[in-house]
Structure formats: structure tokens, C-alpha cells
C-alpha positions in Angstrom: -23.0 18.4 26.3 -21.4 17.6 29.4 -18.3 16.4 30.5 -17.9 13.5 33.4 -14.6 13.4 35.8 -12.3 11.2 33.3 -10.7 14.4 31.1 -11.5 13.1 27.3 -14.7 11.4 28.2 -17.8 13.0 27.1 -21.5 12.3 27.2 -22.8 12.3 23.7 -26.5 14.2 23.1 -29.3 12.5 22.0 -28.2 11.4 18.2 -31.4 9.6 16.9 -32.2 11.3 13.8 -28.3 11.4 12.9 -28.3 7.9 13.8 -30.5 6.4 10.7 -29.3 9.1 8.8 -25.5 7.8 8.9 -26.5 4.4 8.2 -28.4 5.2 5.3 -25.1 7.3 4.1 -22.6 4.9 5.2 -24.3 2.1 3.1 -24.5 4.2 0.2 -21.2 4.5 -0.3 -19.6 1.6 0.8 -22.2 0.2 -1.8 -20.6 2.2 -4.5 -17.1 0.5 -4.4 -16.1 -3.5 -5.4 -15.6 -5.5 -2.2 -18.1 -3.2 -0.6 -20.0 -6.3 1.9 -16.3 -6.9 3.2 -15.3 -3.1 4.4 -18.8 -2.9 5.9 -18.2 -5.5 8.3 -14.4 -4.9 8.9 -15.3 -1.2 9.3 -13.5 1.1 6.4 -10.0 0.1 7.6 -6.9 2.4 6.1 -5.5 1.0 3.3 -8.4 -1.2 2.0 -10.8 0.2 0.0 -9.2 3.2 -0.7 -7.4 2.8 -4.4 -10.0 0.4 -5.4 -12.7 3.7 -5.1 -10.3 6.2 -6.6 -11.1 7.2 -9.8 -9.0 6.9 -12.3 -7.8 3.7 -10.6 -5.9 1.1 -12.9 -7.9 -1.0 -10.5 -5.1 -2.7 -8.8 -4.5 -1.7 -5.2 -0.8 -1.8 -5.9 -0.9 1.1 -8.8 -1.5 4.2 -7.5 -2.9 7.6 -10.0 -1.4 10.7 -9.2 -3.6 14.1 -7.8 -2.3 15.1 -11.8 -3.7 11.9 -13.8 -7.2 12.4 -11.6 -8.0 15.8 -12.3 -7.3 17.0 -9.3 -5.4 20.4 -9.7 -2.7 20.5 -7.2 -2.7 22.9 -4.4 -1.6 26.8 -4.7 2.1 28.2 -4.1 3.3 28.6 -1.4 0.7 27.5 0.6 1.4 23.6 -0.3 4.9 23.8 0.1 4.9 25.4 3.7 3.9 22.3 6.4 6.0 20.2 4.2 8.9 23.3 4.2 8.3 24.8 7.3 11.6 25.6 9.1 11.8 25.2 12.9 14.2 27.4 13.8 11.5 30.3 13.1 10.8 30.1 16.9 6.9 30.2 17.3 5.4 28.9 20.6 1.1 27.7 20.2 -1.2 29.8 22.1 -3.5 27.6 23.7 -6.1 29.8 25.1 -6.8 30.2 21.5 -6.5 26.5 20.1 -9.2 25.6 23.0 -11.6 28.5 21.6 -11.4 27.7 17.9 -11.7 24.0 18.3 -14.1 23.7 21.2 -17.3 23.9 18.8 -16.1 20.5 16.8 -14.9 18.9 19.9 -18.6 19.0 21.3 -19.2 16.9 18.3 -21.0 13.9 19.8 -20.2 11.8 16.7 -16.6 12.0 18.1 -17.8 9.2 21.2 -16.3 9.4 24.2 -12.8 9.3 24.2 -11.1 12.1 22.2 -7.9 13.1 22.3 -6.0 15.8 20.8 -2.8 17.6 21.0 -1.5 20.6 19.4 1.8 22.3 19.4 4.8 24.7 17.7 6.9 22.6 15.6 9.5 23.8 17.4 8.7 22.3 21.2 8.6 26.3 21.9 6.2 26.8 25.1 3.3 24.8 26.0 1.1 22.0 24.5 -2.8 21.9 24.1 -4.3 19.3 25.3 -7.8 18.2 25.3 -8.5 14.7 26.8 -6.6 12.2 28.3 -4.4 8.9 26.8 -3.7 6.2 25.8 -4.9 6.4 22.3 -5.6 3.7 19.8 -3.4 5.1 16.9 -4.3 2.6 13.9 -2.5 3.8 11.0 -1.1 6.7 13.0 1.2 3.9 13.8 2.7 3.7 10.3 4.4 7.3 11.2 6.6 5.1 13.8 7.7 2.4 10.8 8.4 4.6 8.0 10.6 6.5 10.5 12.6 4.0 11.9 12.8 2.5 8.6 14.5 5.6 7.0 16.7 5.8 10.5 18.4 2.4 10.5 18.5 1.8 6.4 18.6 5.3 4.7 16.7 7.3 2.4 18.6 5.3 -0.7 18.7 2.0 0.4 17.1 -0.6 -2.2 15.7 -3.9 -1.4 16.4 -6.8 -4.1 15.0 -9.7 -5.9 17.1 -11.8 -7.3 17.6 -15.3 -8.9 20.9 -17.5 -8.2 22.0 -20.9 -9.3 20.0 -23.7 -7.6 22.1 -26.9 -5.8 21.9 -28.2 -9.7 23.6 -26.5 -12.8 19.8 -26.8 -14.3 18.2 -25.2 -11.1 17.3 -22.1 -10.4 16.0 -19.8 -6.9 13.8 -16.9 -7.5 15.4 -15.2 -3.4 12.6 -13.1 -2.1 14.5 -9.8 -0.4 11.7 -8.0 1.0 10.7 -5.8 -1.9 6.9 -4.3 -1.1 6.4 -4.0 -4.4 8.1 -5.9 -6.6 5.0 -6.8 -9.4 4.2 -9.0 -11.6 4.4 -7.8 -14.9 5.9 -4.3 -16.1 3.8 -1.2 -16.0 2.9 0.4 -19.3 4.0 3.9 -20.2 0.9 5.4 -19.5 0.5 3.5 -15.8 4.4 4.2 -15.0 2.9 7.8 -15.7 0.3 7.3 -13.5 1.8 5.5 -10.3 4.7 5.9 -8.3 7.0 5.1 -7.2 8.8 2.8 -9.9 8.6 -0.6 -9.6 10.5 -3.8 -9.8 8.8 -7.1 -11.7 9.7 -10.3 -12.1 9.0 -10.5 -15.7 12.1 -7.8 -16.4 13.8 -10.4 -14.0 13.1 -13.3 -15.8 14.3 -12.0 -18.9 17.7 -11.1 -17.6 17.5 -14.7 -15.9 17.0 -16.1 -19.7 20.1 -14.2 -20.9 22.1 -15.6 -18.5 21.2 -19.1 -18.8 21.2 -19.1 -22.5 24.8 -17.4 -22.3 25.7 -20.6 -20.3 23.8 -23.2 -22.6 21.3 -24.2 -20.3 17.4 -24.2 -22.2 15.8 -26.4 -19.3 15.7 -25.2 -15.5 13.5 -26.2 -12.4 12.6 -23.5 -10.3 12.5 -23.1 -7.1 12.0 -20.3 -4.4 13.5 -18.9 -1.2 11.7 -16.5 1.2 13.1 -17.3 4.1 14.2 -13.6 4.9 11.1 -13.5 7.1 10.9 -16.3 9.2 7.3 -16.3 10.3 4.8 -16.0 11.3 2.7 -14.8 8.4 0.0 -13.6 9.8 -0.2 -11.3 13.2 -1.6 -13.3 16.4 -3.0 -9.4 17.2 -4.6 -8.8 14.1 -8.7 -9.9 14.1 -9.0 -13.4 12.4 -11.1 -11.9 10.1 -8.5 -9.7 8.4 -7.2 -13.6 7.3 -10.4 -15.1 6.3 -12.2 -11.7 4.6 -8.7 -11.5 2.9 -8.1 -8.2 4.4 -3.9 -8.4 4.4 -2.0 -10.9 2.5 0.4 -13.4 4.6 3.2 -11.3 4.9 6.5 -12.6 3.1 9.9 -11.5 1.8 8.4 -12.5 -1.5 5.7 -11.8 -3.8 4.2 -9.6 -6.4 1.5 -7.5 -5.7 1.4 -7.6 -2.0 0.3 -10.7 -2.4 -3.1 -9.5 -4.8 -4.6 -12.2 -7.3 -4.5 -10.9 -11.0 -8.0 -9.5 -10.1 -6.5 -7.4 -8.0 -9.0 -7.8 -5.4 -8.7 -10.4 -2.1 -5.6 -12.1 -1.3 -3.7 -15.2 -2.3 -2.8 -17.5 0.5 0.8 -18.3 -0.5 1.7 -14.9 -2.0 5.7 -16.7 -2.4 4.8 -19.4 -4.1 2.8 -17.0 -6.4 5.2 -15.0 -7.4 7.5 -18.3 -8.3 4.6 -19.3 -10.5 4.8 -16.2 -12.4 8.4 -15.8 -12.6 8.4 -19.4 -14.2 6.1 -18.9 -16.7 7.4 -15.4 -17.6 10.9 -17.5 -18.0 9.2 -19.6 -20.3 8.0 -17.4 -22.3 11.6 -16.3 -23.1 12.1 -19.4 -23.9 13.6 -21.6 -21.2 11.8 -24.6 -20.8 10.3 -24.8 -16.8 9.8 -28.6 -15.6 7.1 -29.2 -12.8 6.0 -26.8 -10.1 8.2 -24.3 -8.1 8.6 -25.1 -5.0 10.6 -24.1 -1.3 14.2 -24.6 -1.4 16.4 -22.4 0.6 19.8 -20.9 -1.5 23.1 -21.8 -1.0 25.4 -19.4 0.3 27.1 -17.7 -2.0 25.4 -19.3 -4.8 26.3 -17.7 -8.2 24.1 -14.8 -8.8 22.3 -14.9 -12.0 19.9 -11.9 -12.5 18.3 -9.2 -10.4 16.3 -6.3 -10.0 16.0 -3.6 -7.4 13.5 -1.8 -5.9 12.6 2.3 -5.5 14.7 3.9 -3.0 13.0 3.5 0.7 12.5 7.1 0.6 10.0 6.9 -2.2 8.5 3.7 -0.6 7.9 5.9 2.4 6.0 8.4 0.6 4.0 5.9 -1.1 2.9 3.6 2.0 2.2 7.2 3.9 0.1 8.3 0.7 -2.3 5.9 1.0 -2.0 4.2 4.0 -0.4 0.5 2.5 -0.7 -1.8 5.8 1.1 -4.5 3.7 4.1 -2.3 2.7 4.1 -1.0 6.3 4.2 -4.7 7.8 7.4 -5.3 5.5 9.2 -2.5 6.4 8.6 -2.9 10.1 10.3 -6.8 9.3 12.8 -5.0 7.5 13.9 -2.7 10.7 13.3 -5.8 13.0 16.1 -7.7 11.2 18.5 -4.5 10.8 18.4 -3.7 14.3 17.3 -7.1 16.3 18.4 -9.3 13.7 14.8 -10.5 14.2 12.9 -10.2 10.4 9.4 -10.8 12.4 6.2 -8.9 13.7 7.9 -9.3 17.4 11.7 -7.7 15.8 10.0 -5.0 13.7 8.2 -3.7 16.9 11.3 -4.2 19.4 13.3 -2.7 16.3 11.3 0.7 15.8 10.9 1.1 19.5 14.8 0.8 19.7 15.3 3.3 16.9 12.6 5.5 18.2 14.0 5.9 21.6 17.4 6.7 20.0 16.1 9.2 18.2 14.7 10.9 21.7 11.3 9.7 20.9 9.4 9.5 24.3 7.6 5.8 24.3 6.2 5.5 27.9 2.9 3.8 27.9 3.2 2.5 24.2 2.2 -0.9 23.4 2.8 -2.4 19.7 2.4 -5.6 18.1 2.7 -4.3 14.4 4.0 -2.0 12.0 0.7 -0.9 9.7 -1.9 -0.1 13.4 -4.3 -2.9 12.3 -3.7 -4.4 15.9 -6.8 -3.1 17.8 -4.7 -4.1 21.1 -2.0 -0.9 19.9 -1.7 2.1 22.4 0.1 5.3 21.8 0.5 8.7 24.5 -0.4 11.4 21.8 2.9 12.6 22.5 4.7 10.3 21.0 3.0 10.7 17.6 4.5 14.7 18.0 7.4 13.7 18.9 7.9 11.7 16.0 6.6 14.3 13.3 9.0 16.8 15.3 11.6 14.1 14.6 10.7 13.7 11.3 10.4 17.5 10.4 13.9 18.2 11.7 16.6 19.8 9.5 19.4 18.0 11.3 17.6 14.9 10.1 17.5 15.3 6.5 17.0 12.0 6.3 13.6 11.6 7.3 12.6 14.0 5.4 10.4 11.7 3.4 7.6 11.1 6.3 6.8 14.5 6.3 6.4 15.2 2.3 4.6 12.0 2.2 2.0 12.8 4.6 -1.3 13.2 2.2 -2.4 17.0 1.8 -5.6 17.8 2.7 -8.6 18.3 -0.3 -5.4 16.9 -2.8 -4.1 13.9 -2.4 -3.7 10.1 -1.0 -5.8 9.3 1.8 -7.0 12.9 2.3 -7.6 12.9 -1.6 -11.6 13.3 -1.2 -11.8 14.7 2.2 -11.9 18.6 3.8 -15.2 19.8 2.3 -16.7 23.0 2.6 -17.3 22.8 6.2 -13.5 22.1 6.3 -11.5 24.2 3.7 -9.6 26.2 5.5 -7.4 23.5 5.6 -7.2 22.5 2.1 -3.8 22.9 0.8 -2.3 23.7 4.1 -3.1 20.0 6.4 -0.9 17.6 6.1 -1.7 14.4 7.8 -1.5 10.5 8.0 -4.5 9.4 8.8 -5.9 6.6 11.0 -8.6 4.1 10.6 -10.1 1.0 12.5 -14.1 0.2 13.3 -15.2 3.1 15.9 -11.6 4.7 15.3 -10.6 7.6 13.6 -7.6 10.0 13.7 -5.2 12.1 11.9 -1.4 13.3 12.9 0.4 15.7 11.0 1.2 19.2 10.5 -0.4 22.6 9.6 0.3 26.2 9.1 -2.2 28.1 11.2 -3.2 31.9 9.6 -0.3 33.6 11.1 2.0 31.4 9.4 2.9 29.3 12.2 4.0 25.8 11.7 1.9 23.6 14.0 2.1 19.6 15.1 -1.4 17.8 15.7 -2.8 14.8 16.7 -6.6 14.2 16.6 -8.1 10.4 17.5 -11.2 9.7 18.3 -11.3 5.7 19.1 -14.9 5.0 20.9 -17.1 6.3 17.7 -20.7 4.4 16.9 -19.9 2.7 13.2 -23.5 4.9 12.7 -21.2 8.1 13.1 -18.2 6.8 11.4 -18.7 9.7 8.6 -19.7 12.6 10.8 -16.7 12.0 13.2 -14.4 12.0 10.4 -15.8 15.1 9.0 -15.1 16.5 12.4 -12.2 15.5 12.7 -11.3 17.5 9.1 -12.8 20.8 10.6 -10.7 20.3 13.9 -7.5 20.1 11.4 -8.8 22.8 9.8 -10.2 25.0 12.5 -6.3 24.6 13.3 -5.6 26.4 9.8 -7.5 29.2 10.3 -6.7 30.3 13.6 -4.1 32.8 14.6 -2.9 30.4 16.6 1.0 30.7 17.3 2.9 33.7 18.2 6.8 34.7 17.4 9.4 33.4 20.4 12.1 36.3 19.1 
């Protein structure tokens, strides 16, 4: 294979057998899954067919199994533990003679395309950098790494969003007030489900019970609801995004309220009005403790300081984190990105969560030149990123004197175990079972991963690996080589002691 002028740019070999071979694989298994048609033309996009494949799946995107309640026998001691524990102040620098030898058989990959791009470095910032190709880089889900960030910067680990219901302009009125809860449901989990998912979960049916109480307790038996999202402003849907995320029902309008993320009961698809939704089935879970409901919720905006009747809470952010990094939740992302915009900017929109997380970002010495956002989850195809700024943030993130953000790095999936990375690292990649951790990142013709790996010497190491001009023929070989690149990572000596 040869290389042109541009650094990054390579000219792919002849690829015709491999070419009708990945079609005929790629169709197999998208043919496999419910809602199959719809990722083949949006192009296996993070956070959309993922759950609904899993096995062991209650079937509803927004319930997620644990590695436990699928089988899946978590990795060994200590070797699991150590990206997500590794400890800076070890002083290790990379040796990048050696990084270019043990990668530079899957870099000739010529599934990869023609733009690749990786980095690779100490945790630490000790010495130099490898680098192979040149950016910008199109990080799609990469990007949630920047969100769940800045999110646990400017809120907190602990903080909680909340649903609650207050008295309406009437005595026999009441408003269901969206707060911005990503997954606030609609209907309890069973004991077995709770088992199986996490992180807890808020529903409007426990909140309409407490509602009921407190009505009853005043003598009221008759209400009218209505609802109040107005914590985000609009618009609902991202000018960037493709317009067939909206009509495929790829991401549901994104609101301060709904239950969900804005699923049908199917759990499949996407309502259009996940708010007034979730009013609907707080209403007729309020009947069904009795309260009569008259007509059909509808908008009306809360009085300030209206009396507060009932409410429930959500999972601290920290576990939200962990959950939207797990499986790559481009919904939950999109909220928490409105939620930074209107902590920061005071802006609870797609344009404030992006000014917001490049605000907190730079604060926290994040280097930003060349980035261009427009959301929080990386659906945008019009998103850049310098790979440097994805290390930066997982140095960030990975940093004992901010304890705080702990939660991006232990919510990273694990390579071979669980989330995203649940079913990937085969044989041809097992070195770095147990010992990647990654967020990975998805469009049509792009691919990536960002995370952190102990190399053989048992130096903790900071990648980034995208490869965003891949044929949709090779979308399964490039990944694959992406996993051996994480893991040729693993099994190289690859760092050396600074002291």
C-alpha cells in the first residue's frame, strides 16, 4: 500500500473479493435485529440498534441488561480494574518507535479508507505523542466524551434532575413540569428489570401516585392536566443532524419532558410529541388511583412558585454518565448537553449546550483549536475534532485532582465485556479484552474509539483511533481493525518508567 503527500491519506489495494464479501456479512446481520431496513440505510449509527440486538434485552432501548444478567462473566482481577484505576502520578512516557511498529500492520488495513487518524500517549502527558495521520477528525460519538464531561464539571457527580407536578392556575388543575430527566419512564421497573438495568429510574406512575395522595389529602377527586416543558426552549430537532434521523425516527424531539426518550410502548421508532406523551400517561396513571382526569393534557406553562404537589428525582448524573457512555445514548447525551447550555449560558438549547461544554472545556485546560460542534451525542456529520482534544479530555477526566469526573472514565465500555464493546475484540483482537476501555464512535463510513489501555508493561496509555472515509462495504472489517489497533496497543511493551 502506499501513502500520497497528505499524512493520513492512504491508497487502499484492490478490495474486490472483500468487497461482496462484506455486503453479504453486513446484510446478514443487520437482518438479524428488529428495525433492521432502517440502520441499513442510516449506516449502524451509535446508540441505535444496539440494546434492541443485545440479548437478554427487555426489549426497550431505555432498559439496559447488565455483562452479569447476559452471561457474560466479567473480566479478571486486576486487569479490569487498572485503565479504569490507573494512577498518573506513576510517571510513564509512550515509546513511539514502538507504537508505530506494533500498529503499522492494521494501519495498512485498507478497510480503514483514507483518512485515519490515531494518537497514542502516557496518561500522564510524560514525553512525546504518536501520531499517525493528520486532523480534523469526524468524532461522532467520540463527542459524547466532551458532554458527559462538562456535564459532571458545571453540575456535580450528585446532582439530580426532577419531575415534578404543581398546582395549575385552578385549585382543580394540575402541571406535570418537565425538568430534564433523560430517563424518567413510564411505568416502574419490576424487580427482576431493576436487577437487570441501571441506573435507577424515575416514572411517572410512582409520581402520579404521590400526586393522588396529595390531592385526596386536599379533597380534590377531579383535576385537568396539563404540562410544562418549557425548560428547553427549542428547537427540537438539530438543523445539523440528517433529515432522515427525523423521518426514519432515528432520535426523538428532544424535550425537558418525556418518558422513555421519547419511545412508543413498543419500544421501537419515536413519538413525535414525546411531552405531550408523557402527560398522557401521567393522566391516566392518576386515574387509575382514582382521580378523575377531564379532557386532554395539554401546554400550559407553571406559575412561579406554584404550590408543589409531588415529585420524583432522578439517578445521580454520575450514574447517568456511565449509562449514556455504556451504550452510547445520543438522546440522553443531547439532554445533558441542554442541561450544561442552561447552567453555563443560561441557554437550554443545541446552540447553549455546545457554547456551554466548549466553555467548561476550555476551563478545564482542554485544548479546542480547530473544533467545530453543533451537538452533544456526534450525530452531526458537520462535527470536527483535533485528536488531541479527545486526550486531553480523557487525561482530564482520568485525573485524581478531579475526582469528580471520575465517572467518564469507569463508564467507558470494556473491551470483550460490556456496553458498546459488549460483542466486539475477537480472537484476532484479545489482547485487549479486559484491558480497553473505550467510547466508541459511529456514523455511515465512520468509525472510531477513544479511551484508555494498559499496554504489557503495565503502562497506562490514552488513544484515539477514527477512521471517517470507510466504504459502508468495509464498515465491519474497519471496525475489526480498529479493535486489533486498541489491542495491538495492549500487548505492546509500549511505555517506559520517567523515575
Amino acid at each position: 500500500m502506499s501513502t500520497n503527500e497528505e499524512p493520513g491519506f492512504v491508497t487502499p489495494a484492490p478490495r474486490k473479493r472483500r468487497r461482496w464479501v462484506g455486503w453479504l456479512v453486513l446484510v446478514l446481520v443487520l437482518a438479524l435485529g428488529a428495525g433492521g431496513a432502517a440502520a441499513w440505510r442510516l449506516g449502524l449509527v451509535d446508540g441505535l440498534v444496539g440494546d434492541a440486538l443485545r440479548p437478554g434485552s427487555s426489549g426497550s432501548p431505555s432498559v439496559s441488561a447488565t455483562p452479569e444478567a447476559l452471561g457474560v462473566t466479567a473480566p479478571p482481577a486486576p486487569s479490569a480494574a487498572a485503565v479504569a484505576e490507573a494512577d498518573p502520578t506513576d510517571g510513564v512516557a509512550i515509546r513511539s518507535a514502538r507504537v508505530r511498529a506494533a500498529l503499522a500492520k492494521d494501519l495498512a488495513d485498507p478497510a480503514l479508507g483514507r483518512h485515519v487518524v490515531v494518537r497514542a500517549a502516557a496518561l500522564d502527558d510524560a514525553g512525546a505523542t504518536y501520531a499517525f495521520g493528520d486532523g480534523p477528525l469526524i468524532p461522532a460519538s467520540t463527542t459524547k466524551l466532551l458532554t458527559t464531561t462538562a456535564a459532571l464539571q458545571v453540575l456535580g457527580p450528585d446532582h439530580v434532575f426532577t419531575t415534578k407536578v404543581v398546582q395549575g392556575a385552578r385549585r382543580h388543575q394540575v402541571v406535570l413540569v418537565g425538568g430534564g430527566d433523560p430517563y424518567l419512564m413510564s411505568k416502574p421497573l419490576t424487580p427482576e428489570e431493576q436487577a437487570a438495568s441501571y441506573p435507577p429510574r424515575a416514572d411517572v406512575v410512582t409520581l402520579a401516585r404521590q400526586t393522588a395522595g396529595a390531592l385526596r389529602a386536599d379533597g380534590v377527586r377531579r383535576v385537568s392536566v396539563t404540562f410544562d416543558d418549557s425548560l428547553f426552549p427549542g428547537p427540537a430537532f438539530n438543523p445539523h443532524w440528517e433529515a432522515s434521523y427525523r423521518t426514519d425516527e432515528v432520535i426523538a424531539p428532544i424535550t425537558a419532558l418525556w418518558v422513555d426518550e421519547g419511545r412508543p410502548a413498543s419500544g421501537f421508532g419515536r413519538v413525535p410529541d414525546p411531552s405531550a406523551r408523557a402527560a398522557r400517561v401521567f393522566a391516566t396513571a392518576l386515574a387509575k388511583q382514582g382521580i378523575t382526569v377531564a379532557g386532554t393534557p395539554v401546554h400550559a406553562n407553571a406559575r412561579a412558585g406554584a404550590t408543589e404537589l409531588a415529585a420524583v428525582q432522578s439517578a445521580p448524573l454520575e450514574e447517568i454518565v456511565q449509562r449514556v457512555l455504556d451504550v452510547s445514548d445520543n438522546e440522553a447525551a443531547e439532554v445533558l448537553a441542554h442541561q450544561v447550555g442552561l447552567a453555563t449560558v443560561g441557554e437550554a438549547t443545541f446552540d447553549g449546550g455546545v457554547r456551554g461544554v466548549e466553555q467548561t472545556l476550555r476551563r478545564l485546560g482542554v485544548p479546542l483549536a480547530g473544533a467545530r460542534l453543533f451537538d452533544g451525542s456526534g450525530l452531526s456529520r458537520e462535527d470536527r475534532l483535533d485528536p488531541d482534544t479527545l486526550l486531553a479530555v480523557l487525561r482530564v477526566a482520568a485525573d485524581p485532582d478531579t475526582p469528580e469526573l471520575r465517572s467518564v472514565v469507569t463508564g467507558l465500555p470494556v473491551a470483550g465485556f460490556t456496553g458498546s464493546l459488549a460483542y466486539r475484540f475477537g480472537d484476532a483482537a484479545a489482547a485487549g479484552r479486559g484491558v480497553v476501555r473505550a467510547k466508541t464512535g459511529t456514523l455511515t463510513g465512520v468509525h472510531g474509539l477513544a479511551g484508555l489501555v494498559t499496554d504489557s508493561s503495565g503502562g497506562p496509555v490514552v488513544f484515539v483511533a477514527v477512521a471517517d472515509d470507510v466504504a459502508v462495504v468495509d464498515t465491519l472489517a474497519a471496525r475489526d481493525a480498529l479493535d486489533r489497533i486498541a489491542a495491538d496497543l495492549a500487548a505492546c511493551a509500549c511505555t517506559r518508567p520517567t523515575s
